[in-house]
C-alpha distance (Angstrom), angle and dihedral (degrees) to the residues before:
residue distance angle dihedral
X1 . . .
X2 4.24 . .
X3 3.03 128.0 .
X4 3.60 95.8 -113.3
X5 3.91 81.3 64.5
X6 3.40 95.4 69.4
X7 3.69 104.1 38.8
X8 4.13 81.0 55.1
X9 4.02 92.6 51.5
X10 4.01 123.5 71.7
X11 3.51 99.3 -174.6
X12 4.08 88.3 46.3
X13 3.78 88.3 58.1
X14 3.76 93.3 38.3
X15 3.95 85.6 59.0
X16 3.78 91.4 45.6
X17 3.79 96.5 43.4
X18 4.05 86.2 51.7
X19 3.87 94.7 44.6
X20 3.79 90.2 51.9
X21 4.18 94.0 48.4
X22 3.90 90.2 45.6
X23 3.75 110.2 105.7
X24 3.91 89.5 178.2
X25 3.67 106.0 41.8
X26 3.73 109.9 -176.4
X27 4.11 121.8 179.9
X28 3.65 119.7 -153.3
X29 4.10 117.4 -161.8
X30 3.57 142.4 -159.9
X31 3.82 142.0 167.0
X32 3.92 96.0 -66.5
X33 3.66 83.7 55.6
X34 3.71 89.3 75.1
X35 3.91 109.6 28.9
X36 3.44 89.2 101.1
X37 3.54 87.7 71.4
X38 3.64 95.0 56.6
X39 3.63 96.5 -96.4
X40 3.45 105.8 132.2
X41 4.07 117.4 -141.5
X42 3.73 123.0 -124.8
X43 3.66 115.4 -116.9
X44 3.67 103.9 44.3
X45 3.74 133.6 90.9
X46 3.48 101.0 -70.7
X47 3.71 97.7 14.1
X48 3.34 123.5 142.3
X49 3.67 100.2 -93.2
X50 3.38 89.9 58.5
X51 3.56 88.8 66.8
X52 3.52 110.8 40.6
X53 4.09 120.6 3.5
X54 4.15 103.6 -128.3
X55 3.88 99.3 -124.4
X56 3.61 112.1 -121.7
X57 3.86 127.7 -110.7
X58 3.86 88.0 -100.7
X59 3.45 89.2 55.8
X60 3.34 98.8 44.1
X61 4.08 84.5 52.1
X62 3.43 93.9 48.6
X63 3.95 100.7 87.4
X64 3.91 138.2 -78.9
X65 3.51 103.8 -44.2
X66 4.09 95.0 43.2
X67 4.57 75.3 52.8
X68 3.37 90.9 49.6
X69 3.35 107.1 44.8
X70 4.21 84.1 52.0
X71 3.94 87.6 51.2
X72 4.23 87.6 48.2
X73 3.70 81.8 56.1
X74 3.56 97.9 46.4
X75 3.59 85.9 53.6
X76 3.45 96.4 60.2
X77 3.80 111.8 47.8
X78 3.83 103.3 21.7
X79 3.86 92.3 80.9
X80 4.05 85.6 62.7
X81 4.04 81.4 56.9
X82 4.10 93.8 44.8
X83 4.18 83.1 50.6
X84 3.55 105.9 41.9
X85 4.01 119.9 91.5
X86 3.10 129.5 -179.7
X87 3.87 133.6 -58.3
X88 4.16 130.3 -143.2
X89 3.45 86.9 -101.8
X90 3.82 89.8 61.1
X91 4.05 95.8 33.7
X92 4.32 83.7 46.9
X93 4.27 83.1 56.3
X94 3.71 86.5 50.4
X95 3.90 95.3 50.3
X96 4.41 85.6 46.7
X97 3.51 89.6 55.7
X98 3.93 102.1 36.7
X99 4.23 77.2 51.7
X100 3.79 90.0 57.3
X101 3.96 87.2 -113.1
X102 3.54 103.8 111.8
X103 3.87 125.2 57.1
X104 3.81 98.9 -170.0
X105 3.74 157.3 -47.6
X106 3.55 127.6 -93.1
X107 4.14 107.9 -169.8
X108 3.51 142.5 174.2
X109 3.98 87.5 -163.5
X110 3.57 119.2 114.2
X111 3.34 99.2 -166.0
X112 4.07 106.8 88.6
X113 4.06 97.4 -125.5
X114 3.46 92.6 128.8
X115 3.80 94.2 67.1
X116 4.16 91.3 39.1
X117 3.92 89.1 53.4
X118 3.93 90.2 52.0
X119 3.90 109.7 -94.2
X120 3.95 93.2 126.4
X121 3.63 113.4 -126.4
X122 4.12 101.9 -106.4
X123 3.59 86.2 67.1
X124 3.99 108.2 50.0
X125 3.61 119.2 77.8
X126 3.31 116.0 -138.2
X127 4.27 102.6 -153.4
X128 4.05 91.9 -178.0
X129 3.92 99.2 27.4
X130 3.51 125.2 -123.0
X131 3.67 139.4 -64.8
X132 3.52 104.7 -141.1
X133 3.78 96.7 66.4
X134 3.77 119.4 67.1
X135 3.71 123.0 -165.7
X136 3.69 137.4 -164.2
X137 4.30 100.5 -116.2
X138 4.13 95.6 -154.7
X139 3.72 101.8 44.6
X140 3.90 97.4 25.3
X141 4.09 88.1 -156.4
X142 3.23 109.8 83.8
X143 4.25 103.8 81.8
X144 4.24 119.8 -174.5
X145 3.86 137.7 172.4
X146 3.42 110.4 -102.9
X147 3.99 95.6 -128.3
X148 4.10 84.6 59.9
X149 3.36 89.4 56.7
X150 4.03 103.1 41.9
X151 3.83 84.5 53.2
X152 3.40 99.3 55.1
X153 3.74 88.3 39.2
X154 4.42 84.8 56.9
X155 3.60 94.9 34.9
X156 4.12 100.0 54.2
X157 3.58 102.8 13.5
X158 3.88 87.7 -132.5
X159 3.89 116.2 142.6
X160 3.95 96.7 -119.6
X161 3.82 121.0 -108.6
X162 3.73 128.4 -169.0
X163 4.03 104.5 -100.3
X164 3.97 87.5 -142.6
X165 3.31 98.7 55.3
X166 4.02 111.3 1.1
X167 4.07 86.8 -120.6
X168 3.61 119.0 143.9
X169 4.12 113.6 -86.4
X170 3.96 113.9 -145.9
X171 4.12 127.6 168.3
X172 3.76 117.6 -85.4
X173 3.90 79.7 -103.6
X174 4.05 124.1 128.7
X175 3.75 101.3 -116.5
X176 4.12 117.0 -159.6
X177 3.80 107.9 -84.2
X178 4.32 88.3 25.4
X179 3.90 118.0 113.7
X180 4.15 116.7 -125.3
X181 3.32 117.4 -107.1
X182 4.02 104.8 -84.0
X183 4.36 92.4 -142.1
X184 3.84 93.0 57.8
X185 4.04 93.6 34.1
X186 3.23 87.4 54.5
X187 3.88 100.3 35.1
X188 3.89 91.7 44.2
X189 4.40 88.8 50.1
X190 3.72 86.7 51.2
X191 3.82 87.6 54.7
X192 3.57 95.2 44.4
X193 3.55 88.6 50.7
X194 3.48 107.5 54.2
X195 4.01 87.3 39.6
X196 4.10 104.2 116.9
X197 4.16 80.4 -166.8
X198 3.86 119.7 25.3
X199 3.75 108.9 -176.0
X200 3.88 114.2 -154.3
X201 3.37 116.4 -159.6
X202 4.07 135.6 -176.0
X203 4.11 87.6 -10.5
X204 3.85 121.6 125.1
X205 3.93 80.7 -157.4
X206 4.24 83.2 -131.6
X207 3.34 105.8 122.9
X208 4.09 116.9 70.5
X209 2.65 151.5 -116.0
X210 3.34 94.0 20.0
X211 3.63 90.0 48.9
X212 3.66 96.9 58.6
X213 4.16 87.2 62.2
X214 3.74 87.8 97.6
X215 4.09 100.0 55.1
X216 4.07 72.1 60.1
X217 3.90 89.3 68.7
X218 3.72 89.6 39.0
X219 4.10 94.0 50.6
X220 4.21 93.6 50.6
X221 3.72 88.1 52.7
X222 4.07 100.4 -99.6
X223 3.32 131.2 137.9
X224 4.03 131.6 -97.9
X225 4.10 124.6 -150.6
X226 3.85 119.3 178.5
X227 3.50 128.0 -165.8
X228 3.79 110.4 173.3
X229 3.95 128.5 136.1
X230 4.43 88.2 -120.7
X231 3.38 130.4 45.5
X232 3.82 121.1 -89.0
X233 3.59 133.4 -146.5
X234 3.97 91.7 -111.6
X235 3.47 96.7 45.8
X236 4.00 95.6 116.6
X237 4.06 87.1 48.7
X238 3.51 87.2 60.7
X239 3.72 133.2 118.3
X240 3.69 86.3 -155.1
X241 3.98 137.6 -20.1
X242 3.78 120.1 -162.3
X243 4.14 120.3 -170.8
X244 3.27 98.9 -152.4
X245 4.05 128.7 109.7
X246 3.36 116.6 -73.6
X247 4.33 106.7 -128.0
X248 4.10 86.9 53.4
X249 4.05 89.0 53.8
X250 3.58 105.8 39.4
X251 4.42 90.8 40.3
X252 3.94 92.9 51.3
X253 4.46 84.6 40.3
X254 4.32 86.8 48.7
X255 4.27 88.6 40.7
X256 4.36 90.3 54.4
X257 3.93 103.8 24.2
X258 3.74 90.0 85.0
């Protein structure tokens, strides 16, 4: 994006002009954050729910076939995750925070492209976990990559089980009917909180509660700035919403906000 660009586009320079007054920047992420790394999101044509339905914790608690037919998932879409890297939208985060501008990441992502495009890993806040670690759910200590676990899974055609306690292992991921983890809830609201600028980015701010984070920023008197390519919920309690994709926003923000 030129130069010219901006100087042609008020709501570009509002963004800018609010970036560079922000003295705590928080981001807040969802799926369209990281379609532009070939992840595709979930509720659109062609999303992955349209696909294959995720089977819900109950499910997935359920017995063998309920674990199976998670692990069948699993072994469909987590090779997108293993190719994916990041985006500019996730390198231009990386260049905020190496800048001192940006205090952290709040995401509902899964897929760890945060951390690969610089934001180090102590301050990203992982709403609905990660899918590279698996853990076992009854026992809680025994901790595995998720690639291990997949290849096992493919190689023997064994549901996995925890080899400490023969519980059922599942990704550090927040499956429907599963509660968040309360330390980074309640971490990533403090964040939000004390954000005078949260920027949301790619979310439809649908699904709660982490989509209520942002009326957080809104409620302690900060400021709110969406760019996503729908409309959002919060749109009208915005300082400024731009539809526009997400890598050529937050590279041409990183390139000025110096």
């Amino acid at each position: 994006m030129s130069t010219a660009t901006y100087s042609g586009d008020p709501e570009l320079s509002l963004l800018l002009g609010l970036v560079r007054q922000a003295q705590n920047l928080v981001v807040f992420t969802g799926a369209g954050m990281s379609t532009e790394s070939g992840i595709p999101d979930y509720r659109s044509p062609g999303g992955m729910w349209t696909k294959v339905e995720p089977p819900t914790l109950p499910e997935f608690l359920s017995g063998p076939q309920g674990r199976q037919r998670y692990w069948e998932y699993y072994r469909e879409f987590f090779p997108v995750f293993q190719k994916a890297q990041p985006n500019a939208g996730h390198l231009a985060l990386g260049r905020l925070y190496a800048a001192g501008r940006l205090q952290g990441v709040v995401t509902q992502n899964i897929d760890g492209l945060h951390q690969a495009g610089g934001v180090p890993a102590e301050r990203v806040w992982e709403l609905h976990g990660s899918a590279y670690t698996s853990v076992c759910l009854s026992c809680g200590r025994h901790e595995v990559k998720t690639e291990l676990v997949l290849g096992e899974y493919i190689k023997r055609g064994e549901v996995p089980a925890c080899p400490l306690c023969g519980g059922p292992i599942k990704p550090r991921t927040i499956s429907f009917g599963q509660s968040l983890d309360r330390r980074v809830l309640s971490e990533a609201a403090q964040m939000c909180a004390q954000a005078d600028l949260l920027l949301v980015v790619g979310s439809s701010l649908v699904v709660t509660p982490a989509a209520d984070l942002p009326r957080l920023t809104l409620d302690s008197g900060g400021r709110l700035a969406i760019v996503n390519r729908q409309p959002t919920g919060l749109d009208r309690q915005a300082s400024v919403v731009l539809a526009r994709p997400a890598g050529e926003v937050l590279s041409w923000i990183a390139d000025q906000a110096k």
